[in-house]
N, C-alpha and C positions, 0 to 999 in steps of 0.2 A: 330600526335596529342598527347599533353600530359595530359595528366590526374592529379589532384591535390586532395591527400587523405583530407579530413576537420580534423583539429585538435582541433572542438570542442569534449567536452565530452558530450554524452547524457546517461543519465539512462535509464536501462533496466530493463522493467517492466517483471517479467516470469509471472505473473498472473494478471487476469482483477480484477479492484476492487469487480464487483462482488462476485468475487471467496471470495477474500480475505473478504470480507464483509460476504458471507455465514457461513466462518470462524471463525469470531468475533462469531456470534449468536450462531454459536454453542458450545465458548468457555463457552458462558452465560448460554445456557442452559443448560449444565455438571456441573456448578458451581452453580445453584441452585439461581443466583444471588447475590451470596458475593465472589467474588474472592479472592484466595491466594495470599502471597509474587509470588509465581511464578507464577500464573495464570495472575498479574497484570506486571508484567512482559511480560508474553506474547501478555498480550493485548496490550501494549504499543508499539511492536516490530508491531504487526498485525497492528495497527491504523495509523504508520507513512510508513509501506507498501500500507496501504489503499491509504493514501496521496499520496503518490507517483503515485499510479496506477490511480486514479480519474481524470478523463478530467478537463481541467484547463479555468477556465471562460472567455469569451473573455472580454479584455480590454477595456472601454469605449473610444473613439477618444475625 
């Protein structure tokens, strides 16, 4: 019996959005509420991790 690798590509999440969400809040509460060039940076890097990790809605039929 032969076996057939999938040569789809999936992303691989290493953190649940949680995480990453825990992460956001705590960049906010260090920043006082006004974030830096780099702090805004960060968040952006964080939010589109977030995306990634966040269960994806099912589809209406």
């Amino acid at each position: 019996m032969l076996h057939s690798m999938s040569t789809s590509v999936e992303a691989v999440t290493e953190r649940s959005a949680a995480e990453v969400n825990e992460e956001i809040r705590a960049l906010w509460r260090r920043s006082g509420g006004t974030l830096t060039t780099e702090q805004r940076e960060e968040y952006q890097r964080l939010v589109l991790e977030w995306a990634a990790a966040a269960p994806q809605p099912a589809q209406a039929a």
